[in-house]
C-alpha distance (Angstrom), angle and dihedral (degrees) to the residues before:
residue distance angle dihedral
X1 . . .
X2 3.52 . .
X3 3.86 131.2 .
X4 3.98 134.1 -170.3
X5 3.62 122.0 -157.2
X6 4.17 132.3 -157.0
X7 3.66 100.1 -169.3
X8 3.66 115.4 -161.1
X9 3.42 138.8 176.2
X10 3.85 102.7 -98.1
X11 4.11 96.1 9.4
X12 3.84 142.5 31.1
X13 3.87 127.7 -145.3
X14 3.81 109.0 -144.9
X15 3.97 118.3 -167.6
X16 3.09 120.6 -169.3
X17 3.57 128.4 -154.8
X18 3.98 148.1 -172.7
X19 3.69 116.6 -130.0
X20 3.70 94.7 -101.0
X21 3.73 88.4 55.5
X22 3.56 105.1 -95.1
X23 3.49 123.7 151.8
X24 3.91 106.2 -119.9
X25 4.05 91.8 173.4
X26 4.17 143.4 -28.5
X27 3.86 120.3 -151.1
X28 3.24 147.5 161.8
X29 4.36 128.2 -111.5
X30 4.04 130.0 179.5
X31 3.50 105.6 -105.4
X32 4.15 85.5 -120.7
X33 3.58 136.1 120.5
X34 4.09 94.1 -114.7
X35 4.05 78.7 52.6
X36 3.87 97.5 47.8
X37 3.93 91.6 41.5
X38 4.18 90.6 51.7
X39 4.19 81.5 45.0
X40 3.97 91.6 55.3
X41 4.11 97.1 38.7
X42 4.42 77.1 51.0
X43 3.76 100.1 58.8
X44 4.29 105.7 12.2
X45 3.76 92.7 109.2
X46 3.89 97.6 36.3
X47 3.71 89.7 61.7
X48 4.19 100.5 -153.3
X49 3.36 130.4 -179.4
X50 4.14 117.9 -108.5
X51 3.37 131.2 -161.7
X52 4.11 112.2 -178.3
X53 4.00 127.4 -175.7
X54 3.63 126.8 -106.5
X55 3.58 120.5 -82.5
X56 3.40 152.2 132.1
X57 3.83 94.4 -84.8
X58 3.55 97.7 49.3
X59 3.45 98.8 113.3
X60 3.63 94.0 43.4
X61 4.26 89.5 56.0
X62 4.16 91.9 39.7
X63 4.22 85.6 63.3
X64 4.10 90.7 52.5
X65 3.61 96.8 47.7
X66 3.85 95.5 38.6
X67 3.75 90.4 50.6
């Protein structure tokens, strides 16, 4: 599984996607801890790969998903 992420300041777009590149489904989080935590229980066993934009909370988003 792979997901795509459009972090904003209040909001994040998630897509997320087969391996062949399918879209499997889009939506929309807060950009909040409550948000990120629900995000993490979600996906933790599945394992996916990530890729996220640059920005200025990128550091602050790598320590939630590498944890």
């Amino acid at each position: 599984m792979l997901i795509g992420m459009d972090i904003q300041k209040h909001m994040v777009n998630i897509t997320e996607m087969e391996e062949d590149g399918s879209v499997k489904e889009n939506y929309v989080i807060e950009n909040s801890e409550d948000a990120w935590n629900t995000f993490v229980e979600r996906y933790s066993s599945m394992k996916p790969e990530i890729a996220l934009d640059q920005f200025t909370s990128g550091k602050y988003v790598a320590r939630i998903l590498r944890n």
